[in-house]
C-alpha positions as CSV (number, residue, x, y, z in Angstrom):
1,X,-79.8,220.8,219.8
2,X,-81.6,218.2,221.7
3,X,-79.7,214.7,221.7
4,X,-81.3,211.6,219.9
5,X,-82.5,208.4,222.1
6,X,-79.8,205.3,221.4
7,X,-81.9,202.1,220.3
8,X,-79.5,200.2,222.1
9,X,-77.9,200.4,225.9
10,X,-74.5,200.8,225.6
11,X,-74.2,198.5,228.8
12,X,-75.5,195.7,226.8
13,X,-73.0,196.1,223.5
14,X,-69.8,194.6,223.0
15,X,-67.3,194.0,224.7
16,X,-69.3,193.4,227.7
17,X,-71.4,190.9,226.1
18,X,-68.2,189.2,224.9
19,X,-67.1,189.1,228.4
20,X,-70.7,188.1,229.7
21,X,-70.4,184.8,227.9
22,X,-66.9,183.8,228.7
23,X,-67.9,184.4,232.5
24,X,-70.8,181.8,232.0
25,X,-68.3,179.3,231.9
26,X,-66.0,180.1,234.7
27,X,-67.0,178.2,238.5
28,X,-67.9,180.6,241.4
29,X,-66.3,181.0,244.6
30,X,-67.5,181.3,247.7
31,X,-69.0,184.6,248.8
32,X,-67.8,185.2,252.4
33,X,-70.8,188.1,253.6
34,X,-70.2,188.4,257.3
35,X,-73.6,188.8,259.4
36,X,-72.5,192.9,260.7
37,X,-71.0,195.1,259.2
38,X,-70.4,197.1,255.2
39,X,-71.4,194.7,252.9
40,X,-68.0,193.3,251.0
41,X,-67.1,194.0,247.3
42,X,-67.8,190.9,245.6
43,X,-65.1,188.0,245.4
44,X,-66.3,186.6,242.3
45,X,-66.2,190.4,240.8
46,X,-62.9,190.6,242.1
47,X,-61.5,187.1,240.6
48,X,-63.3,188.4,237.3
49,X,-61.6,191.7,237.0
50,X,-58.1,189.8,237.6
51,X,-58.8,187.7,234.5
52,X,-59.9,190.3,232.6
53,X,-57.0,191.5,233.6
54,X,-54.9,188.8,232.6
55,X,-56.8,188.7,228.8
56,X,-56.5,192.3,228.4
57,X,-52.2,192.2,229.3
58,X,-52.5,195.0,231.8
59,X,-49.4,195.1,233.4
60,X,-50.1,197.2,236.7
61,X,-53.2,196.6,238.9
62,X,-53.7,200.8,238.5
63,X,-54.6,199.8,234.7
64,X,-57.1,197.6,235.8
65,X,-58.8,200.3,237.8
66,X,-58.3,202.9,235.4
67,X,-59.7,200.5,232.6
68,X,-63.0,199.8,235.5
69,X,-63.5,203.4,236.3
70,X,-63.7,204.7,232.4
71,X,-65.3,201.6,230.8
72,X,-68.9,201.2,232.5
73,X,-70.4,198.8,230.2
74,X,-67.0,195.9,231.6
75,X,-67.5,197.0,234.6
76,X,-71.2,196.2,234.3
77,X,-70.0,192.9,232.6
78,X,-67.6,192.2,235.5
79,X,-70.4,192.8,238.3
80,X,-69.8,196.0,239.9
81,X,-71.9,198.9,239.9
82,X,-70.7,200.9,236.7
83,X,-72.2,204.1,238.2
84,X,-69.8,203.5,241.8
85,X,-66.0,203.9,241.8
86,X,-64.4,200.9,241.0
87,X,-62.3,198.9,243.7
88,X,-59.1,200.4,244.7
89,X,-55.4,198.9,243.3
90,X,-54.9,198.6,247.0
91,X,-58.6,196.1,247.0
92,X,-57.0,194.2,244.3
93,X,-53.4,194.0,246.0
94,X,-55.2,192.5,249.1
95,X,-58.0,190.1,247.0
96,X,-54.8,188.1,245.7
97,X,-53.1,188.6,249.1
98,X,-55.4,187.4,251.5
99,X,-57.5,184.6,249.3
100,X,-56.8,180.9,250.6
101,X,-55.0,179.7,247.6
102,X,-56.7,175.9,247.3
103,X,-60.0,178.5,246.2
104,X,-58.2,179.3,243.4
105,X,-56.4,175.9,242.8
106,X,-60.4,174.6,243.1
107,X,-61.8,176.6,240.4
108,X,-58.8,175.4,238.0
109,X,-59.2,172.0,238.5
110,X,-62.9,172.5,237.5
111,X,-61.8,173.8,234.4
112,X,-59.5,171.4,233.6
113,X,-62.2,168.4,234.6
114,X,-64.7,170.0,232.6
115,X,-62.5,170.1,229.4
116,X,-61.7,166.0,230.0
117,X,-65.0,165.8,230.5
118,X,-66.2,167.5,227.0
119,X,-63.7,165.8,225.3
120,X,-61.2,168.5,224.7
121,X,-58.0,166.9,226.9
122,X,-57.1,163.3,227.2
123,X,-53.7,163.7,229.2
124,X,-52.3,160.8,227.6
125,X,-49.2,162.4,226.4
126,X,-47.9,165.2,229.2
127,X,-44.5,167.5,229.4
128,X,-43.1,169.0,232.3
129,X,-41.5,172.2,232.8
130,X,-40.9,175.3,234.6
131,X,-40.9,179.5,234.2
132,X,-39.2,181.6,236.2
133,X,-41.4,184.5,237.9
134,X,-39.1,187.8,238.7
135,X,-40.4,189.0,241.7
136,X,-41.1,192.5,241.8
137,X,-37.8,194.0,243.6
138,X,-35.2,196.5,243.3
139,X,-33.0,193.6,243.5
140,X,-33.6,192.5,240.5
141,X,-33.8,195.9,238.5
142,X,-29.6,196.1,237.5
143,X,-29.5,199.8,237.4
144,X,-29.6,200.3,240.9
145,X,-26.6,200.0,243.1
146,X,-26.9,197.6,245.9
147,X,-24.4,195.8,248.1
148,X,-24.7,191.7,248.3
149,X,-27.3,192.1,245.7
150,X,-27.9,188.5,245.4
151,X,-26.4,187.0,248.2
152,X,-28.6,184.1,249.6
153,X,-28.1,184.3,253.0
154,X,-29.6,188.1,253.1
155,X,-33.4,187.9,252.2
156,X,-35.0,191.0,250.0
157,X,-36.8,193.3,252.3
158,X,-39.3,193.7,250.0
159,X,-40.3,190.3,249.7
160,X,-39.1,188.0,252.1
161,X,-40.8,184.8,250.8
162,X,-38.7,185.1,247.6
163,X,-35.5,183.2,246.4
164,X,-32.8,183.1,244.4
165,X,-33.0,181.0,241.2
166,X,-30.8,180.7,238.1
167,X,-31.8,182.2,234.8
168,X,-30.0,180.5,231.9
169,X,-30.1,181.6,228.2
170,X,-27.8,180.9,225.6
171,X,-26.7,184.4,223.5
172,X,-25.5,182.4,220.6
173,X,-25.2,178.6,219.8
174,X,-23.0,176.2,222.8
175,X,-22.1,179.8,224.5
176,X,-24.2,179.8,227.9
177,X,-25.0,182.4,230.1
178,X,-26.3,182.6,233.7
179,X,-28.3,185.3,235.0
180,X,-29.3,185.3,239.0
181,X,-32.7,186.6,239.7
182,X,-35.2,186.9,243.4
183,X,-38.3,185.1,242.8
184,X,-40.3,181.8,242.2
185,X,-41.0,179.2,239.5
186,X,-44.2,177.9,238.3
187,X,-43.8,174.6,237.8
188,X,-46.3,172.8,234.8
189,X,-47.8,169.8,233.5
190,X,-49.5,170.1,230.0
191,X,-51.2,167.7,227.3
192,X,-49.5,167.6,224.8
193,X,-52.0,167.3,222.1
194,X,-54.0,170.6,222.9
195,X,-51.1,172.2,224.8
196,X,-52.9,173.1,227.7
197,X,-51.9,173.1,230.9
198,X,-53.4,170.6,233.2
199,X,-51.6,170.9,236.6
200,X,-49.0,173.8,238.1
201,X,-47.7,174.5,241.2
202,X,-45.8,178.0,242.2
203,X,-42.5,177.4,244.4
204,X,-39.6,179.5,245.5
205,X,-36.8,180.1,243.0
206,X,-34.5,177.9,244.8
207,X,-36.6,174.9,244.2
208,X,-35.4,172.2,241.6
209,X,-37.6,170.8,238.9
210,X,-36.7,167.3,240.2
211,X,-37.8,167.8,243.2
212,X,-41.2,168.7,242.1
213,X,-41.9,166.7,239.4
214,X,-42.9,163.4,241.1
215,X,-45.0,164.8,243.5
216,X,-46.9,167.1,240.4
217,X,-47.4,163.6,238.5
218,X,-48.5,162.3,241.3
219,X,-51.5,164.9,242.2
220,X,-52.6,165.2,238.5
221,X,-52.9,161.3,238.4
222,X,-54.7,161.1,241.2
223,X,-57.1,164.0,240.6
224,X,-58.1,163.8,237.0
225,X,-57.7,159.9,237.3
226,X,-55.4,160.3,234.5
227,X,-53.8,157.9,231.7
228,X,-50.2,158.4,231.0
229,X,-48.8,156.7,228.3
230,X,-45.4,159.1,227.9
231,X,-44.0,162.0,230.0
232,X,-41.5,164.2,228.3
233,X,-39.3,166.7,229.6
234,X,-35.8,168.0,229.2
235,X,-32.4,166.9,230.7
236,X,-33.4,168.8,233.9
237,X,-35.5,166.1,234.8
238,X,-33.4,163.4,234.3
239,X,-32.9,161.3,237.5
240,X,-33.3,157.9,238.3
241,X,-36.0,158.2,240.8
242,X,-38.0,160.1,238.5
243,X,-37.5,157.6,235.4
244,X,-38.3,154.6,237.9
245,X,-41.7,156.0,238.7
246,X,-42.8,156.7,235.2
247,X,-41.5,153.8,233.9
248,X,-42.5,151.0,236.8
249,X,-44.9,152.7,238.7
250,X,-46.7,154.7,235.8
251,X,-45.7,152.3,233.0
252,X,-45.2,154.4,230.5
253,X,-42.6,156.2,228.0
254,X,-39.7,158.5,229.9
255,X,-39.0,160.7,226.7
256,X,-36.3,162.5,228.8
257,X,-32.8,162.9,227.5
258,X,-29.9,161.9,229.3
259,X,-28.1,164.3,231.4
260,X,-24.4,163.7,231.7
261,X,-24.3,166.3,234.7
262,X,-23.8,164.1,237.3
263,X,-20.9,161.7,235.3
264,X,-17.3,162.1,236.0
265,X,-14.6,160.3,233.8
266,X,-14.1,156.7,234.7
267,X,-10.5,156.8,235.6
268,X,-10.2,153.0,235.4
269,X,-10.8,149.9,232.7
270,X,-12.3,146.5,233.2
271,X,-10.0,144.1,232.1
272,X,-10.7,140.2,232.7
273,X,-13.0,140.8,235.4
274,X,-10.3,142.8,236.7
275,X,-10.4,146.6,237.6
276,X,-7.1,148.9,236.7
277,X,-6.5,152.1,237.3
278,X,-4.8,154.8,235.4
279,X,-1.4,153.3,236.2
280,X,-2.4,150.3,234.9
281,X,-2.3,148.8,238.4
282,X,-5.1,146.0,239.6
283,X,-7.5,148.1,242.3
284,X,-7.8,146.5,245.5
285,X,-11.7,145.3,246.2
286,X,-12.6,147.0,249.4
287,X,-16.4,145.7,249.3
288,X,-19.9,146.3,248.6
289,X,-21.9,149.6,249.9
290,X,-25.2,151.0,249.2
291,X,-25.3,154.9,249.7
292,X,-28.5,156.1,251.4
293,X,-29.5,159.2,248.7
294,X,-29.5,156.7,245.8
295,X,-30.2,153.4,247.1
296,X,-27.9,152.1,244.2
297,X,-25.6,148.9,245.3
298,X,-21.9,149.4,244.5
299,X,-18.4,147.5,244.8
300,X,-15.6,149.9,246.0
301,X,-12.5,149.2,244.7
302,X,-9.3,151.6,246.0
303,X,-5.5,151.8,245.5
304,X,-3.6,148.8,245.7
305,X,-0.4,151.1,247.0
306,X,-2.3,152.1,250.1
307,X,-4.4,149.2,250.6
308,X,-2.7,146.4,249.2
309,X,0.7,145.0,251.1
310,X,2.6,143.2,248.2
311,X,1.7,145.9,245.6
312,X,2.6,148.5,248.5
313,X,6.1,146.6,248.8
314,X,6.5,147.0,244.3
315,X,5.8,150.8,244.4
316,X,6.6,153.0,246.7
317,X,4.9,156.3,245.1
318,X,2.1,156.0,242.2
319,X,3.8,155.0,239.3
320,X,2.1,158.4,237.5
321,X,2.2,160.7,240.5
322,X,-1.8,160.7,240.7
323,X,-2.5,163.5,243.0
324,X,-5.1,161.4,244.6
325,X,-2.2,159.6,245.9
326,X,-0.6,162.3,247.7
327,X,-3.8,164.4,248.6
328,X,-5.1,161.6,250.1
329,X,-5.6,158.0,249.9
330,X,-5.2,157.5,246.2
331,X,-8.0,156.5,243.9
332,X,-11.5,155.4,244.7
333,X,-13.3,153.9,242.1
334,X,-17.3,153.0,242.3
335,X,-18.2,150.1,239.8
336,X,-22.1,149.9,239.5
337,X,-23.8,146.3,240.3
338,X,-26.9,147.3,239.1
339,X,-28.4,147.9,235.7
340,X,-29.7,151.5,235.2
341,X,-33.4,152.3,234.6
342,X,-31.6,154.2,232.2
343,X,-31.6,151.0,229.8
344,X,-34.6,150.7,229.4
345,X,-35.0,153.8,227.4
346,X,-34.0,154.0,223.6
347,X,-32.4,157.2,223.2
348,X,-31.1,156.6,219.7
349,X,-35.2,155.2,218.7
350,X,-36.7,157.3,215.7
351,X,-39.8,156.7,218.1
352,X,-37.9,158.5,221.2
353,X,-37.0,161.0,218.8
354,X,-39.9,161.8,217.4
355,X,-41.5,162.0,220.6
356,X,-39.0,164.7,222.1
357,X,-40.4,167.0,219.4
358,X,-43.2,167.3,220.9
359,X,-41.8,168.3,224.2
360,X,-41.7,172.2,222.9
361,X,-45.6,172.0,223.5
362,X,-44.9,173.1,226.7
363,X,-42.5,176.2,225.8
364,X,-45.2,177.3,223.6
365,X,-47.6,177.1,226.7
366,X,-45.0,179.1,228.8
367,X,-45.2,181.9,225.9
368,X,-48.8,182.1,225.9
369,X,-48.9,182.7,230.0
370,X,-45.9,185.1,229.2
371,X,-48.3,187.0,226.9
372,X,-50.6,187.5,230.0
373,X,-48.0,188.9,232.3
374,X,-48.1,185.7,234.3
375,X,-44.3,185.9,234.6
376,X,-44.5,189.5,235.8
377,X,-46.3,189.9,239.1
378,X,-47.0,193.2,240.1
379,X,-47.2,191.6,244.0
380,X,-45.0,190.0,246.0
381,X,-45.4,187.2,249.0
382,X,-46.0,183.5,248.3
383,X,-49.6,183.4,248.4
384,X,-49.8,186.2,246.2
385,X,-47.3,185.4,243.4
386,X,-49.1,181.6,243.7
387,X,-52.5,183.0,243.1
388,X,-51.2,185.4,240.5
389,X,-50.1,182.3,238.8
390,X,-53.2,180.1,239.0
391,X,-55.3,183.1,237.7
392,X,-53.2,183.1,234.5
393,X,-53.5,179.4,233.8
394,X,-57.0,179.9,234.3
395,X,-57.6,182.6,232.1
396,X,-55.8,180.4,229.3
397,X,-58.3,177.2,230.3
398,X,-61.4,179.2,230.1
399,X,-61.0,180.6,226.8
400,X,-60.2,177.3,226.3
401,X,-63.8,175.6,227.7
402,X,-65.5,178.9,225.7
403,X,-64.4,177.9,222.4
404,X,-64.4,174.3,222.5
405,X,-68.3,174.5,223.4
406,X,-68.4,177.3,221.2
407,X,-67.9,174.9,218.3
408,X,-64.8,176.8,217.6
409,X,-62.0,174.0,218.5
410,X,-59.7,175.1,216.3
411,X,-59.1,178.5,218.7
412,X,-58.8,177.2,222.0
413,X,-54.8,178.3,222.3
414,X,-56.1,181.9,221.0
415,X,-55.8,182.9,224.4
416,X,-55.3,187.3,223.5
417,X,-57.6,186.9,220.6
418,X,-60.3,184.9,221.0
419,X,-62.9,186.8,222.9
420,X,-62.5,190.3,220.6
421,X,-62.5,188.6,217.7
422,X,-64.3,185.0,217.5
423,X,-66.9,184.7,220.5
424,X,-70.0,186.0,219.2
């Protein structure tokens, strides 16, 4: 029985003119076609493929080539030749591999200007945070036996870039647990109002978030010429460095909570001016200092037993047997001669309050990247795992562009659904 003619090609149905229109909107790199030679696989059908990707939650970069190699009319929409073999999992591997990664970082920060520009993010309001990314190692898979297993000093074979970072969950309420893991951390800046990200860097696992978070301030200000009224975070972030640039330098809100993590108990009392120690003995003033790390100005007072003649000549021994005393030189008390940054900030406010609610903007962001596999790489090196990373906040910013000049603003965080089921 001789087959009918279709009215319509196949290549030019659904989904691959779903995917045709959210590609209009994503920047182009640069095409690197050497003068001699095979003629390269596309970059740009590459980098589309990889968001695709991304969107469609494949897990392995075999899926992705599977998916290319039995779906001609995406692989059409993607670029390639639908009636060629698709690229290899090995063309993929080596795309995120050897790609500079400031290409990538380029084509988000295009997104991202073009959705201030539109309208869609102010940046006014921004939250801070990071995800862990478990690198791909046998390391970190529990059911196999391995010796030193996360001992810092010996670097996984299989990725040598990678570090050891703390995973910490709590199993039921005030009952921590901590969980070592090899990878990275992608660290983020979001707006709080669309909960988008606007700025992310990928470090190794070993990396804190305070030692990032200036510098990631700094670089979104400076590139998106950005207006901060309030920065929120949790306790992680709270140092005085950090509260001293948002506050002076940025003037705006610090709605981070304090961390007592770094406090030890007191030990002494201020009585009359005076300073006594838990013997109820008047500390001997030693002087001022200024450590180097803080840059904080401190009087040093000590014990009066050791430092002190006529109190030395009363006691013989610490009256309540301090071990200080007998370990070393007794007691050494810090007193602070400088008000903190930290009192400028109204922790008990309804205002700071109700700001810190919205912090969980940016755990909400996390699960949306989670939902795209960003925080399972099926690479492993740096560059790789960064540019794995900056593909999935990309994906979630250009679904984001799509439907906000789609008309459709109220589904710019429908990052899984949006183009299946609302892009026409």
């Amino acid at each position: 029985m001789p087959h009918s003619n279709l009215l319509f090609n196949l290549a030019d149905l659904p989904p691959a003119v779903k995917y045709e229109k959210l590609f209009e909107n994503l920047p182009m790199l640069k095409e690197n076609i050497p003068k001699t030679g095979r003629r390269p696989i596309s970059r740009n059908c590459m980098f589309k493929s990889l968001i695709y990707k991304s969107l469609r939650r494949f897990p392995y970069l075999t899926d992705l080539s599977f998916e290319l190699n039995n779906n001609p009319s995406v692989s059409k929409a993607l670029g390639f030749n639908p009636l060629k073999p698709a690229p290899s999992t090995e063309r993929f591997s080596s795309f995120l591999h050897d790609t500079e990664h400031h290409e990538i970082i380029s084509i988000r920060q295009q997104l991202v200007q073009e959705l201030i520009n539109v309208g869609a993010v102010s940046g006014n309001s921004i939250a801070i945070d990071s995800c862990p990314i478990v690198a791909l190692l046998k390391e970190n898979n529990l059911k196999t036996s391995i010796a030193d297993r996360f001992d810092k000093t010996k670097k996984p074979a299989g990725d040598p870039d990678a570090r050891l970072g703390v995973l910490i969950h709590f199993p039921s309420p005030f009952k921590k647990e901590v969980r070592y893991f090899w990878g990275y951390r992608n660290h983020v800046i979001n707006d709080i109002d669309t909960e988008l990200p606007i700025w992310e860097v990928t470090k190794p696992a070993n990396v804190s978030d305070i030692n990032v978070a200036k510098d990631l301030i700094q670089e979104a200000c400076s590139v998106f010429n950005l207006n901060i009224q309030s920065v929120m975070g949790d306790a992680a972030y709270d140092s005085e460095d950090l509260l001293k640039f948002i506050i002076n330098d940025l003037n705006a809100l610090a709605i981070i909570p304090h961390n007592p993590r770094n406090e030890q108990p007191k030990g002494y009392q201020i009585k009359d001016g005076k300073v006594i120690c838990e013997a109820n003995l008047q500390m001997y003033r030693k002087g001022k200092m200024c450590p180097k790390k803080t840059g904080i100005l401190y009087c040093q007072y000590t014990c009066p037993i050791v430092y002190d003649k006529q109190t030395r000549y009363q006691h013989i021994t610490c009256p309540i047997m301090h071990p200080k005393f007998f370990k070393g030189k007794g007691c050494n008390v810090l007193v602070r001669m400088e008000p903190s940054i930290r009192s400028e900030i109204g922790y008990d406010t309804q205002e700071f309050k109700e700001l810190y609610k919205k912090r969980t903007s940016v755990e909400r962001v996390f699960s949306r990247l989670l939902a795209i596999a960003m925080q399972h790489p099926t690479v492993r090196g740096y560059n790789a795992n960064r540019n794995h990373a900056t593909i999935a906040h990309i994906s979630v910013l250009l679904v984001a562009l799509t439907a906000y000049l789609s008309g459709q603003q109220d589904k710019m965080r429908f990052v899984k659904s949006f183009v299946p089921n609302f892009l026409t």
